[in-house]
N, C-alpha and C positions, 0 to 999 in steps of 0.2 A: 897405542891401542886404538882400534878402529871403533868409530861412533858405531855405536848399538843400533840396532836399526827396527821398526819404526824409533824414533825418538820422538816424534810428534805427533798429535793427533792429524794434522794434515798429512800426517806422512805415511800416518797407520789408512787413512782412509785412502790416498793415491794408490799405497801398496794391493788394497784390500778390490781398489775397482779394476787393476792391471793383472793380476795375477792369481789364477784359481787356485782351488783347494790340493792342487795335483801337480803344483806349480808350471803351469802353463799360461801364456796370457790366455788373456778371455778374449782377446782380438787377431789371434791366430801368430804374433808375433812372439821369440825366443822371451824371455822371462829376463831383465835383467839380472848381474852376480850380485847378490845381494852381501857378502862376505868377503873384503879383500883377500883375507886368507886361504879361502878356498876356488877364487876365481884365478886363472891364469892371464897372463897378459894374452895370446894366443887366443882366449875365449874373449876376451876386452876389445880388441882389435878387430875381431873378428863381428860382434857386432856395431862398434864403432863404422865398419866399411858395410857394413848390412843395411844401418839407418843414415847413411850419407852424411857423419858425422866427423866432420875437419878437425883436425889439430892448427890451433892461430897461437903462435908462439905470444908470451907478455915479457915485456920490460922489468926487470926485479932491478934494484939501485941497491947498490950494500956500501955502507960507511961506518966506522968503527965497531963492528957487529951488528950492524942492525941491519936490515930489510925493510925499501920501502918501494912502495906500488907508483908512485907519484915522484916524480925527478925535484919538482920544488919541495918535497919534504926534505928528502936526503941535501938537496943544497940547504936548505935553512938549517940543518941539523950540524952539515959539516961547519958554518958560519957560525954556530954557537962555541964552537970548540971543542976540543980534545976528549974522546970518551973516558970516564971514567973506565 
């Protein structure tokens, strides 16, 4: 289930300075999708290549179900032994 959005008060206030009553920005730019459910990839992508914004692929490490962001986590984990 997608985070509710604002969830924060910083996030209520970024929303509230980017994007007017009419949902337009207030600085002439598309309005972010603010609903995964309702935005398409098509409409993602699309301002993704609008604001000159890369895809940089990450590293994910998986050992006995787990996922980690850092290679020496996953080695110290497999080094522990066997998962449960």
């Amino acid at each position: 289930m997608p985070k509710p959005f604002p969830s924060t008060k910083h996030e209520q206030e970024s929303a509230n300075r980017c994007v007017g009553a009419a949902g337009t920005a207030h600085d002439g730019h598309l309005p972010l999708p603010l609903n995964d459910e309702t935005s398409t990839s098509a409409d993602v992508t699309a301002l993704l290549k609008q604001l000159g914004i890369t895809v940089v692929q990450k590293a994910v490490y998986e050992w006995g179900g787990y996922r980690y962001s850092n290679p020496t986590d996953a080695i110290s984990a497999a080094r522990r032994g066997v998962p449960e």
